[in-house]
N, C-alpha and C positions, 0 to 999 in steps of 0.2 A: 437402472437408468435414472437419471436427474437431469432437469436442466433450467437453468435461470433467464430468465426474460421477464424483468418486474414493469410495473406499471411506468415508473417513471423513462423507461426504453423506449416507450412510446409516445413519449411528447415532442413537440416540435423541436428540429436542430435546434445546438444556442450557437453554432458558428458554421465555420470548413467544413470538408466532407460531409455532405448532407447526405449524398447517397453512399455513404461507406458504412460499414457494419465490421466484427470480429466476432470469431468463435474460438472460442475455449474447451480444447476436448482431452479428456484420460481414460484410457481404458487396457484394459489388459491386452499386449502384446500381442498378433498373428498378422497374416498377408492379407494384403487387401484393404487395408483402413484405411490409407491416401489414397486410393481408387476411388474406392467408395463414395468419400467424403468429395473428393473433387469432382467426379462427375454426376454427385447430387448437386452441388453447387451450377454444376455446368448448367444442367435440366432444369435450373430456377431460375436462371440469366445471367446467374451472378458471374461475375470477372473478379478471377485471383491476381489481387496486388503484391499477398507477400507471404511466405509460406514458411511456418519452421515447425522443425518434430527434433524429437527426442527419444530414445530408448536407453529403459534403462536394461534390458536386454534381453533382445529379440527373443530367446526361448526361455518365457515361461515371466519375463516383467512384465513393468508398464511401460505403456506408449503416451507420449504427450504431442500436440497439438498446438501451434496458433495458425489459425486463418485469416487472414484480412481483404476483404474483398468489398468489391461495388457491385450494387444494384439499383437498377432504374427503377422509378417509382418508391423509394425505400419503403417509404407509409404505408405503404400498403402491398409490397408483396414482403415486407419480413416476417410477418405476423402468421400469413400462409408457408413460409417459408423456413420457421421453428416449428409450427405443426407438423408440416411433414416429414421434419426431417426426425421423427419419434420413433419412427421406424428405421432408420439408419441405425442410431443410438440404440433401439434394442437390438438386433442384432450383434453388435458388438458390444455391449455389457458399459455402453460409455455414459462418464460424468461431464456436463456439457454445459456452457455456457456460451449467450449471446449478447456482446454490446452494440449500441449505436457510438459508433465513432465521434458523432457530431451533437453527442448529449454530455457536459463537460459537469468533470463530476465534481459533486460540491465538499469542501473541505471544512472540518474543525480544527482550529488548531490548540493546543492546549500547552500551555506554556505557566512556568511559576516566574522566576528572578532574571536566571540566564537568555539573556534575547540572542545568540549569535547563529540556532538552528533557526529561528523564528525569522530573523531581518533575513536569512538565505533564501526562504521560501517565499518571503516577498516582494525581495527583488527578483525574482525568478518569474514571482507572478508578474509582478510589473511589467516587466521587460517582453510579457507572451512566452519566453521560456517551458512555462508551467501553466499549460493547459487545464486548467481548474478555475474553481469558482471558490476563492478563499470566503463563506460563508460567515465565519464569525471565528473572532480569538474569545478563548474560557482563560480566565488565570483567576490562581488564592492568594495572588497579589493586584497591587492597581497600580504596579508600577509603570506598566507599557502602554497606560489607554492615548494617552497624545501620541505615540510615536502610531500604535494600529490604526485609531480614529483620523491621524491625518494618510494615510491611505483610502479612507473611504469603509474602511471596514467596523462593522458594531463589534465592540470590547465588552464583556462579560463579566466584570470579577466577584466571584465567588469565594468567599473567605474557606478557609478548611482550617478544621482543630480536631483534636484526639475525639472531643464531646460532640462535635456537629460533622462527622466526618459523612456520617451517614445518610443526615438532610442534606447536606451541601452536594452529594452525588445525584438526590435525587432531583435537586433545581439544575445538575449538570441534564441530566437524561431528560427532564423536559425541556431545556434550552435547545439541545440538539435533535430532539423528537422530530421527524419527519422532515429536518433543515440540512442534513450531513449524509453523505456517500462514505466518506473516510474520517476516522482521527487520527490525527498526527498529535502524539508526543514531543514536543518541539522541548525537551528538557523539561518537562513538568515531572515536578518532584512528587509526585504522590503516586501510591498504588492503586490500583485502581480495582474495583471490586470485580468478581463472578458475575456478579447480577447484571455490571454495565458489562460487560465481556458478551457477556451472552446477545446481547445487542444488536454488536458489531461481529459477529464470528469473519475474519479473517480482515478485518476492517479494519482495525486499528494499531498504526504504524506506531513504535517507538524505539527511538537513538540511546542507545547503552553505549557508557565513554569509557567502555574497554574491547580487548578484542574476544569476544566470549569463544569457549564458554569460562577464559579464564576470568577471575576477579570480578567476580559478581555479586549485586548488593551494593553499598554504601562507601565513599571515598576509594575508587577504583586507582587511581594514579595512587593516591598515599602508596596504597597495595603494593600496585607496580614497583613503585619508586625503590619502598625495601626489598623487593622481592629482586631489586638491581637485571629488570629490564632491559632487550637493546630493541625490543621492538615495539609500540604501543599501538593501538589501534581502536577504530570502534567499528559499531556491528550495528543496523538497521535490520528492525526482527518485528514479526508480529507480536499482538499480544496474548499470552493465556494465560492459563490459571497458577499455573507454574512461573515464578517471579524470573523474568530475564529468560524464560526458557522456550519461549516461543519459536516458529521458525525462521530460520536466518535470511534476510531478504540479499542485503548488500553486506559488507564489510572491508575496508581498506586499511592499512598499515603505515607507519615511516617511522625509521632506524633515530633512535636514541643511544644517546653516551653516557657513560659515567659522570659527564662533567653537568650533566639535566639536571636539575632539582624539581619537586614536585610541580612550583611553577612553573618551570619551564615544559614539563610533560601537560601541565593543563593547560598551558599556551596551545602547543603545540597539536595536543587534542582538539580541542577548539574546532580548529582548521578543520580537520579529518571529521566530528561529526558534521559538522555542517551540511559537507561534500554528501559524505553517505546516507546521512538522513533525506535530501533532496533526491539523488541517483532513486532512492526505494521508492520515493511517492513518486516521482513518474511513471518510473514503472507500472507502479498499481494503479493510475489513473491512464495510461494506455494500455490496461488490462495484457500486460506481459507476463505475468505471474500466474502459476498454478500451484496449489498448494497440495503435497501429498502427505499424509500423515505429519510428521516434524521435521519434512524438509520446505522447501521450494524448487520450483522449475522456473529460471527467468529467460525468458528470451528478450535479450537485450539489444 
């Protein structure tokens, strides 16, 4: 059994739902684990707002979980309310997780040249779309600080070279030290080391401008292009150690012709990661995602 409830769960709402809460739950497959869980829920006060499960099948998978529910007083009955529920979770061998709805998670976004994942998550934030707190932009360029700075938001640029690859991550890892929930790769062109991976373990989103796990690595449309493509796509994936091979969160598609040219597949691309780099970080900032070894479970 596991379960997540960090300190920062426990600070004051920063909005809505003050008294709403989610849980996060996986455990191996048998009868009785929406009983269970819902009339522990029930026996704490809480009221189920929205329920969804998953199996991946019934004899002998796993079973997945999201909860979302209110409770009076939040402050102070969730805190009793993840304790006890230790015993639920052993009994069924589950891996579990609890957020506060109304704790808006804070974001990095990490961006090099390309602005068009970057201005979608903005305007998203702008507009209340995207419930987060855009904490700060990082780039190894400075081409974007007026366009972030006139949002309100602190711009970071951090140069990166072959020789300073290695300082330059670690002024990245204290810039985001205790200031970030998630990274978003918003097209930042660099790899990103183990070291910071270990970090963020399932934290940190990145847009790959193919549809994996074909054409992976470097100039994916060139690929495409010869490879005379009629479908191009991109893919919104966690990060690991494994380059591009992390688990797949979103990915979306649209039909190309022969008459494409590379340009017009990286036009066209464009569009598509934007979309799905955005679709993934909602998701993960309203805790819809559960990660099972090299997949995902989203309940969207």
């Amino acid at each position: 059994m596991s379960s997540q409830f960090s300190p920062l769960d426990q600070e004051k709402p920063s909005g809505g739902n003050g008294g709403r809460a989610r849980m996060l739950i996986s455990c191996p497959d048998r009868p009785g684990i929406v009983a269970a869980v819902s009339h522990f829920l029930y026996e704490h006060g809480a009221n189920i707002v929205q329920s969804d499960q998953y199996s991946m099948d019934p004899e002998g998978g796993m079973f997945f979980i999201r909860f979302e529910f209110d409770l009076n007083d939040l402050d102070k009955e969730l805190p009793v309310l993840v304790e006890d529920f230790a015993r639920v979770a052993d009994r069924f061998d589950m891996k579990w997780h609890t957020f506060r709805a109304s704790r808006k998670k804070r974001l990095a976004v990490f961006v090099s040249k390309e602005d068009h994942c970057l201005l979608e998550l903005l305007w998203q934030w702008k507009a209340g779309d995207l419930n987060a707190d855009i904490a700060m932009v990082v780039s190894n360029h400075p081409d974007m600080r007026e366009l972030v700075e006139s949002f309100g938001i602190p711009y970071h640029h951090v140069p990166v070279t072959a020789s300073t690859k290695a300082e330059a991550e670690r002024k990245q890892m204290e810039i985001v030290a205790d200031k970030a929930d998630l990274i978003v790769l918003a097209r930042y062109m660099q790899i990103i080391s183990p070291k910071f991976i270990e970090q963020f373990p399932n934290r940190i989103i990145n847009i790959h401008h193919s549809f994996l796990p074909a054409f992976v690595g470097g100039k994916p449309y060139a690929q495409a292009y010869t490879r005379g493509v009629k479908i191009i796509g991109a893919t919104a994936h966690y990060v690991t150690e494994e380059l591009d091979g992390g688990p797949i969160i979103e990915q979306d598609v649209q039909r190309v012709s022969h008459r494409d040219n590379v340009d017009d597949l990286k036009r066209i691309g464009r569009t598509i990661e934007r979309v799905v780099l955005a679709r993934a970080v909602k998701w993960h900032i309203e805790d819809r995602i559960i990660v099972h070894h090299n997949k995902t479970v989203v309940f969207n």
